[in-house]
Backbone as a ProteinNet text record, in pm:
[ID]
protein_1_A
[PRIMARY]
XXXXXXXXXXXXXXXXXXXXXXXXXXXXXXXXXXXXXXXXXXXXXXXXXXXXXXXXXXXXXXXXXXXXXXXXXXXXXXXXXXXXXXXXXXXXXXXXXXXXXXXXXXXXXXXXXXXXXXXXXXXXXXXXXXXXXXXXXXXXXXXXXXXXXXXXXXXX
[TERTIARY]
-11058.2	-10977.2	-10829.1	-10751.8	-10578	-10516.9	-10438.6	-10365.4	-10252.5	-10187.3	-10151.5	-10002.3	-9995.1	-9817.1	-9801.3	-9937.3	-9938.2	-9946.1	-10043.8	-10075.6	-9924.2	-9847.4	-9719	-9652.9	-9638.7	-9524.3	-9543.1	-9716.8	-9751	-9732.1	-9729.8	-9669.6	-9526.2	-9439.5	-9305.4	-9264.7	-9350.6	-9321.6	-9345.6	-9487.4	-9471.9	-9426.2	-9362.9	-9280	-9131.4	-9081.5	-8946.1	-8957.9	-9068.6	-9105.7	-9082.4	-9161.6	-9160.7	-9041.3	-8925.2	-8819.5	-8709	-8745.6	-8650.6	-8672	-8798.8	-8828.5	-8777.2	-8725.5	-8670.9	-8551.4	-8467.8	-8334.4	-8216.4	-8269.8	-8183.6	-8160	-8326	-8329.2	-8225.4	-8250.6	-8177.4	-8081	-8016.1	-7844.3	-7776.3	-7848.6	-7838.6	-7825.6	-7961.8	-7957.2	-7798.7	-7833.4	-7659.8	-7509.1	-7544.3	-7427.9	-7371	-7476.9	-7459.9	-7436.2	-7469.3	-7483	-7335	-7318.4	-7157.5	-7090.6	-7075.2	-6994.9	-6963.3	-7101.1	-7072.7	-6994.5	-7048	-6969.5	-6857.7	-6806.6	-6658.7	-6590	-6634.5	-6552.1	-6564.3	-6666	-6616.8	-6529	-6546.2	-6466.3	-6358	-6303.7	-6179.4	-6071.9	-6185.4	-6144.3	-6050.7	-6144.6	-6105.2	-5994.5	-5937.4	-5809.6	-5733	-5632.4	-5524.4	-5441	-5337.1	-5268.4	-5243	-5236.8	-5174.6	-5035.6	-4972.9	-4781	-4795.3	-4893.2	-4912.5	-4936.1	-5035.5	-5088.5	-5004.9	-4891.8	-4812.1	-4700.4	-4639.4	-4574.9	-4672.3	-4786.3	-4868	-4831.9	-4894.1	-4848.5	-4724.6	-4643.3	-4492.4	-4459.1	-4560.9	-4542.3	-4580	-4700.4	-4833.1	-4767.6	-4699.2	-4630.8	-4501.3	-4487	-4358.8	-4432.7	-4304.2	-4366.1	-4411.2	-4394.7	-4471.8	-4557.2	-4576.3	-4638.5	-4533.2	-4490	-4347.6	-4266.2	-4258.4	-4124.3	-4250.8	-4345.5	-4431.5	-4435.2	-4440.8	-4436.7	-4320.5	-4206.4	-4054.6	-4040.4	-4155.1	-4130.6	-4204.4	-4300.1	-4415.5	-4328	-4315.8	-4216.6	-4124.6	-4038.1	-3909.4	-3975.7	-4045.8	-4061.2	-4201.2	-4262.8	-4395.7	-4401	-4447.1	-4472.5	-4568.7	-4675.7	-4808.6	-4783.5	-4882.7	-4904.6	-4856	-4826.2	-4830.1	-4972.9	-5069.8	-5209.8	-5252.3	-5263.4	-5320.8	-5256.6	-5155.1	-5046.3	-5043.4	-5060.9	-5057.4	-5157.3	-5302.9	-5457.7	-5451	-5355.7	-5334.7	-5265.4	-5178.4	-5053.1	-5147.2	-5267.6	-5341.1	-5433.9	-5533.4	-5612.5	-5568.7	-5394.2	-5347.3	-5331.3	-5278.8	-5284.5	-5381.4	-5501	-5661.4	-5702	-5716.5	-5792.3	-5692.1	-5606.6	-5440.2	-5411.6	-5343.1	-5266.4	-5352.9	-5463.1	-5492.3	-5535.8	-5679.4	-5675.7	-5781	-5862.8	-5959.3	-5902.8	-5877.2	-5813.1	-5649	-5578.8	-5536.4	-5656.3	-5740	-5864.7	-5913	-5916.8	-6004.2	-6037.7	-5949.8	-5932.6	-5929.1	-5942.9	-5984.4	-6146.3	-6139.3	-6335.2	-6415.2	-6357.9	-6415	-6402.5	-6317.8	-6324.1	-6370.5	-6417.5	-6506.2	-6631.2	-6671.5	-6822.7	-6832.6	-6714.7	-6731.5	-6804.4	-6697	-6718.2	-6846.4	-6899.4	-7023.4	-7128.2	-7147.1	-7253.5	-7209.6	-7077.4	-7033.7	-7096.9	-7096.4	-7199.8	-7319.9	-7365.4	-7536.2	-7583.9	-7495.1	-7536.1	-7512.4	-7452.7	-7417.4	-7519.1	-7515.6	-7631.2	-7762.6	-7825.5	-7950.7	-7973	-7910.8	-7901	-7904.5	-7844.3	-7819.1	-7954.5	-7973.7	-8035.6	-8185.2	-8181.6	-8291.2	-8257.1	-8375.7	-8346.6	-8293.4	-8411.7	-8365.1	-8208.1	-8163.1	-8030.2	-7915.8	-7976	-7884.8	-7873.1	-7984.5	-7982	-7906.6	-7881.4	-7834.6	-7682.2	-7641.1	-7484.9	-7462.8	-7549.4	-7499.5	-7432.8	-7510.2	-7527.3	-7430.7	-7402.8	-7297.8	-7204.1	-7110.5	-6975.5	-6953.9	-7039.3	-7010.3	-7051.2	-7111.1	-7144.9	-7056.6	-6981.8	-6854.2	-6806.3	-6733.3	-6642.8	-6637.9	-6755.7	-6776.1	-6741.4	-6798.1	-6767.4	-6636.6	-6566	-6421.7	-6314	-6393.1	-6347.7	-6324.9	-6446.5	-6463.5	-6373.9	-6443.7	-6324.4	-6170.4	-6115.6	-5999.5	-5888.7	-6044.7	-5969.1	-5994.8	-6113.6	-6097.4	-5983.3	-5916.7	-5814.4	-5727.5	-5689.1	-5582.6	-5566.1	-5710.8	-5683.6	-5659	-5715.9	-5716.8	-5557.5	-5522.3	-5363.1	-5269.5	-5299.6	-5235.1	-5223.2	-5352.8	-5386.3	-5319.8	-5266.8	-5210.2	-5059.6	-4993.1	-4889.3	-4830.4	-4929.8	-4895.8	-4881.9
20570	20488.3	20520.2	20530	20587	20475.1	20515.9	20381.7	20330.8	20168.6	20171	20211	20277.4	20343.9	20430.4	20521.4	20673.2	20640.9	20585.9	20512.1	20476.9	20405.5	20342.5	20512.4	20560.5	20669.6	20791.3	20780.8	20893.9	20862.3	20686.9	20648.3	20602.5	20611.7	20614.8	20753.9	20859.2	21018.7	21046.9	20995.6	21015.1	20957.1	20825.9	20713.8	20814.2	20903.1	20976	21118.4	21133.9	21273	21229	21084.5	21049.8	21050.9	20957.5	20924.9	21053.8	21184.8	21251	21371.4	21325.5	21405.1	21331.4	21204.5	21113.2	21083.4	21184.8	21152.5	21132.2	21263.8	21284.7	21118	21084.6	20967.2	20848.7	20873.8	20709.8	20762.6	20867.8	20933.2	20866.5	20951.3	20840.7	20632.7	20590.9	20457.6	20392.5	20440.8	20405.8	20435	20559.9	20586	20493.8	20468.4	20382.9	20235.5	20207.1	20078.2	20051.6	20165.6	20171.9	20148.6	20244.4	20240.3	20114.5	20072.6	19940.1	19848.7	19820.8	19710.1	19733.3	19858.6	19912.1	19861.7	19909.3	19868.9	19740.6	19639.9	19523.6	19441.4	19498.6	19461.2	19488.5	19617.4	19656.4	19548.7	19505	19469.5	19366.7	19261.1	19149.5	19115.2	19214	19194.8	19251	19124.7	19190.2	19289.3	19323.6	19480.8	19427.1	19470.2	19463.9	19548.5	19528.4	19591	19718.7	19749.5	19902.2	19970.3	19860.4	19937.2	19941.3	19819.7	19820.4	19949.7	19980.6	20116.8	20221.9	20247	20366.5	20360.6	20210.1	20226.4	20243.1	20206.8	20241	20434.4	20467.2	20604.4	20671.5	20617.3	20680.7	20656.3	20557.7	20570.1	20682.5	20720.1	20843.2	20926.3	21025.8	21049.7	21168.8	21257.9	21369.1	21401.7	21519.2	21519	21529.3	21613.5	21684.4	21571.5	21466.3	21361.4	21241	21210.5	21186.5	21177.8	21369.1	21393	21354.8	21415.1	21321.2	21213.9	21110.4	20984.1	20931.6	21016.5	20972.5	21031.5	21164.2	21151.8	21067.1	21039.5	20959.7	20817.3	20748.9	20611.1	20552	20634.9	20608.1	20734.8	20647.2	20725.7	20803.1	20748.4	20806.4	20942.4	21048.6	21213.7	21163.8	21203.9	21234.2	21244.8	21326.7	21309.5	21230	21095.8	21000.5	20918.3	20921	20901.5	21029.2	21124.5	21246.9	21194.9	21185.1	21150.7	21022.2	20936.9	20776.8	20818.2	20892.7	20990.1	21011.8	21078.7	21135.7	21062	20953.3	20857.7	20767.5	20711.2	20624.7	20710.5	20842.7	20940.4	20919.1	20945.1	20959.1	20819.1	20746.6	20631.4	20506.9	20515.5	20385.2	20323.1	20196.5	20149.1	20057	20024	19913.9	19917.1	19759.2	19740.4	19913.2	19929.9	20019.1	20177.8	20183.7	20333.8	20376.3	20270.5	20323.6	20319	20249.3	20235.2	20367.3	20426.7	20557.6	20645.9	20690.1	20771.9	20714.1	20575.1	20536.2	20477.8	20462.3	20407.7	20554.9	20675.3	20823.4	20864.5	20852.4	20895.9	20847.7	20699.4	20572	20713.1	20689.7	20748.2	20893.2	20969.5	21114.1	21075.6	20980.4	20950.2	20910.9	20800.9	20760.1	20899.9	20954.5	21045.7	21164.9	21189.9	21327.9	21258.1	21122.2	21087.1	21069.1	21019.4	21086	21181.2	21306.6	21423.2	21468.4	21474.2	21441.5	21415.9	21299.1	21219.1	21224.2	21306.1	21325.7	21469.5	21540.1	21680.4	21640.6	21510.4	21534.3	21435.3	21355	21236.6	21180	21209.9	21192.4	21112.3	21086.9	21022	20881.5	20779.9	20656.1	20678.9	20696.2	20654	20715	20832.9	20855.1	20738.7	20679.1	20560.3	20410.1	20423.7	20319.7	20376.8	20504.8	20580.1	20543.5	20577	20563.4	20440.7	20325.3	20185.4	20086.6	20119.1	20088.7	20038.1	20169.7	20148.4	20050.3	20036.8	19929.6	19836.1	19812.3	19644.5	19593.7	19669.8	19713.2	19593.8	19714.3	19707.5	19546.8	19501.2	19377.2	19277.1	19259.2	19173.9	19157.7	19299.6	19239.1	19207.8	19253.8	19196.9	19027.5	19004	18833.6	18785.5	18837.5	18799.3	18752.3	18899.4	18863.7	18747	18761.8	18646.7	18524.8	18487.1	18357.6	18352.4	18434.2	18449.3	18378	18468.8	18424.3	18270.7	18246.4	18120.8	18032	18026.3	17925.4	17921.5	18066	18080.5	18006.2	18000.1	17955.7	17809.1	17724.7	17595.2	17544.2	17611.5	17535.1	17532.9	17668.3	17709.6	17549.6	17526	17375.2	17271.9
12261	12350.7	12327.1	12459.9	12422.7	12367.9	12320.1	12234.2	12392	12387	12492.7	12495	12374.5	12349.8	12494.3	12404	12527.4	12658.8	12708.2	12824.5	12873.7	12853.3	12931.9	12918.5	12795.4	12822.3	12934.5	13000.8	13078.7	13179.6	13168.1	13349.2	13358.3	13223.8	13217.2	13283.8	13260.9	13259.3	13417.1	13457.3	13592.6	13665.7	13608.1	13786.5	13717.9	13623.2	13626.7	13754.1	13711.6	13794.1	13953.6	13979.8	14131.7	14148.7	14048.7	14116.8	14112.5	14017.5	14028.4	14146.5	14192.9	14326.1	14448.2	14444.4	14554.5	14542.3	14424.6	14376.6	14470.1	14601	14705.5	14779.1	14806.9	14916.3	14822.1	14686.9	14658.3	14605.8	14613	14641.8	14753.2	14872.2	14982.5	14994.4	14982.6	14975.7	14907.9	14779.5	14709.8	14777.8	14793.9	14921	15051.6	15120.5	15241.7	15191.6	15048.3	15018.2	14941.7	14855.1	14807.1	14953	15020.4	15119	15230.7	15244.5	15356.8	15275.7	15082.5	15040.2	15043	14958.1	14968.1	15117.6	15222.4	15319.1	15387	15338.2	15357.3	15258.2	15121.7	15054	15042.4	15085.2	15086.3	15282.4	15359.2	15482.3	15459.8	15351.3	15362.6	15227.5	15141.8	15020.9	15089.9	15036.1	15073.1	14946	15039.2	14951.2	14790.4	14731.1	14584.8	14557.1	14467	14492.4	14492.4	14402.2	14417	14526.7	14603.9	14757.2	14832	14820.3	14948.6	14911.9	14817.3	14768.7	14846.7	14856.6	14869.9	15000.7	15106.7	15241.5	15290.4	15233.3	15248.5	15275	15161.6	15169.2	15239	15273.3	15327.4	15522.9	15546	15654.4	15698.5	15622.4	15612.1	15750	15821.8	15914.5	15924.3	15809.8	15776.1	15639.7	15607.6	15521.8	15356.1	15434.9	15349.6	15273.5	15399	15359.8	15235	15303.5	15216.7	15085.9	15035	14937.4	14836.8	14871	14840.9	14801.9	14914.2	14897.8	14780.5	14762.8	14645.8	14500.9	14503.4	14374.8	14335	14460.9	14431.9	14391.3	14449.5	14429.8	14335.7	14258.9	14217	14111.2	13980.3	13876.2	13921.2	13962.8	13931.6	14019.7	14020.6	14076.4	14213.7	14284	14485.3	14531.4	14495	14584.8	14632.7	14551.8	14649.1	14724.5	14709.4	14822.4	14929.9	14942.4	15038.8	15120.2	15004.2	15115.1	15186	15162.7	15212.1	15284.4	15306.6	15431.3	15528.4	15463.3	15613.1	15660.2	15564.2	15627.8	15674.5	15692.2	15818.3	15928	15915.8	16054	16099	16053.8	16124	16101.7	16036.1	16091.5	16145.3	16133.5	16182.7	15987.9	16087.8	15955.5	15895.6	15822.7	15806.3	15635.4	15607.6	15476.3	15434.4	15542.5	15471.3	15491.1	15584	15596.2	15459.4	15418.4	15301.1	15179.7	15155.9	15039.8	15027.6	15181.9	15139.3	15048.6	15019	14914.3	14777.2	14782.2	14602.5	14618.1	14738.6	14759.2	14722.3	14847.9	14826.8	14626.9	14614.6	14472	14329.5	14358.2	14321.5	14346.2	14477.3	14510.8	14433.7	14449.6	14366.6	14213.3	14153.6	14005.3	13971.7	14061.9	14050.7	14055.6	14152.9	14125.7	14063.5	14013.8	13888.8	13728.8	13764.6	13613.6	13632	13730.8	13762.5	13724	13810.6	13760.6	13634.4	13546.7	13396.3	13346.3	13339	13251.4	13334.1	13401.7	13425.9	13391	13388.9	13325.3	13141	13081.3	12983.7	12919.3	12956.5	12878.7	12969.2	13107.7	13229.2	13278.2	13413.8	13523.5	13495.3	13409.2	13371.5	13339.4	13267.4	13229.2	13300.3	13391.9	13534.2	13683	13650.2	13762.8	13720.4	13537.5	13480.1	13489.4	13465.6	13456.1	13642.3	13726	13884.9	13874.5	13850.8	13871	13825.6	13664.8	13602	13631	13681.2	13710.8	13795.4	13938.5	14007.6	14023.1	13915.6	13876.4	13809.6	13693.4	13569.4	13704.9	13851.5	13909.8	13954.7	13993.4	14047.8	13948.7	13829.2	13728	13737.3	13686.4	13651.1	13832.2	13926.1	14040.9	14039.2	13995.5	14038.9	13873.3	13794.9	13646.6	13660.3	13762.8	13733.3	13855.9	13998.3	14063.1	13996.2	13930.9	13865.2	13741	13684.6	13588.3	13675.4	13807.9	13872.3	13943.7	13983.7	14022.4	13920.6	13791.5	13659.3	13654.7	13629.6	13669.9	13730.5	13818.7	13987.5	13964.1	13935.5	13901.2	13776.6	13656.3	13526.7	13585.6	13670	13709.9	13788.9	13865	13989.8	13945.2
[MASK]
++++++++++++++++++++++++++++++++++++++++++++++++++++++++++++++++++++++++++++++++++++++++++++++++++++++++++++++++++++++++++++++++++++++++++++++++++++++++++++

């Protein structure tokens, strides 16, 4: 009779095999599911000081002056101020079309550690590395508006 160690680890082994043959489909699923929250979540906050600096920049009326504007007024690199330059060109002025480019690069990060850690350690702990970060993200989302409101409330 198999002991029931083996038994669980051969159907630990084959539900990895199923799921790393369906890796693509729930690449996908996560994708569409990152993305719809991202952009409802990004719809409904408003800017933060940093963002409104980016839109400030990101409104410049070229690319060039843009750039200028991002050195001159903002420590951080120019790129993502350049890509916020061009996703108000192409999508207008609003909360989600400046987000773009930190939602898109959220989604890069998320599956550059997927792939990482499923190459390094397997599938399980590539679906726990996908997953992570934006749960991470959510926690300290809601964390730090309740900081602010506790804030807001001793402040009054």
């Amino acid at each position: 009779m198999p002991s029931p160690e083996s038994s669980l680890e051969n159907e630990a082994r084959h539900l990895a095999v199923r799921i790393e043959k369906r890796q693509h489909l729930i690449l996908c699923a996560f994708t569409i599911l990152y993305l719809l929250g991202a952009g409802l979540h990004a719809r409904g906050k408003p800017f933060w000081y940093d963002e409104v600096i980016t839109l400030v920049i990101a409104n410049s009326p070229n690319l060039s002056t843009a750039w200028k504007a991002a050195l001159a007024c903002d420590a951080a690199p120019p790129l993502p101020h350049l890509m916020a330059h061009l996703c108000v060109r192409w999508f207008g002025d609003g909360e989600i079309s400046v987000r773009i480019p930190a939602i898109l690069g959220f989604w890069v990060f998320c599956l550059c550690l997927f792939r990482f850690t499923s190459r390094r350690v397997g599938i399980y702990y590539a679906l726990a590395a996908l997953l992570l970060p934006t749960v991470l993200e959510t926690y300290y989302s809601r964390w730090r508006r309740a900081r602010m409101a506790r804030n807001w409330h001793f402040a009054a």
